[in-house]
C-alpha positions in Angstrom: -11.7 7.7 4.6 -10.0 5.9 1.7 -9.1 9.1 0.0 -7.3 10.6 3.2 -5.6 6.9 3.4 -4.6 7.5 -0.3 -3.3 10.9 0.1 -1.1 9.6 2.8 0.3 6.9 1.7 1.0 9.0 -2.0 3.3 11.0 0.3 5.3 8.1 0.9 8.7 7.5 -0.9 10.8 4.8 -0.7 14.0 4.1 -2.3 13.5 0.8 -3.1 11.5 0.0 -6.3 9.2 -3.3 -4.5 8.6 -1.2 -1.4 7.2 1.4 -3.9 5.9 -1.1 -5.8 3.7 -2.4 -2.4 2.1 0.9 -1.9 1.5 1.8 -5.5 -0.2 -1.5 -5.6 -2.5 -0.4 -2.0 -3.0 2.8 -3.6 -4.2 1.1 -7.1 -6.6 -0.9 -4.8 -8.2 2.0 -3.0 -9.1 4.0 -5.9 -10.9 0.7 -7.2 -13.4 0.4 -4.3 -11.2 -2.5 -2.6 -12.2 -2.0 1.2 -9.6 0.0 3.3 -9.4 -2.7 5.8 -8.6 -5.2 3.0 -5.8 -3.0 1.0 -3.6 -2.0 4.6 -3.7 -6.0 5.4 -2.4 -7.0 1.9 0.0 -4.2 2.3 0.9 -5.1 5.7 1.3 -9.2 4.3 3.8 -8.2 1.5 5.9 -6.0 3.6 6.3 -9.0 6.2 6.9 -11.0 3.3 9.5 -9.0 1.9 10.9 -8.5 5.4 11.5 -12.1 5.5 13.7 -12.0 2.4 
């Protein structure tokens, strides 16, 4: 299931360099065995972050 995650969140694009930067670093995570569970809630904590910005 992690590789299907991966392929669709390597179709993203954004055009700001940290909200690339958030799913390069989910992406980086799920090719290194991080659960997929654990990788979309980190990804899903910085995005509120940077929302909050």
């Amino acid at each position: 299931m992690s590789q299907n995650l991966t392929g669709q969140l390597q179709e993203i694009h954004f055009s700001r360099p940290n909200e690339a930067a958030i799913i390069t670093a989910g992406i980086f995570e799920l090719n290194n065995g991080v659960y997929e569970g654990q990788a979309i809630s980190r990804m899903k904590t910085k995005f509120g972050q940077l929302a909050l910005k």
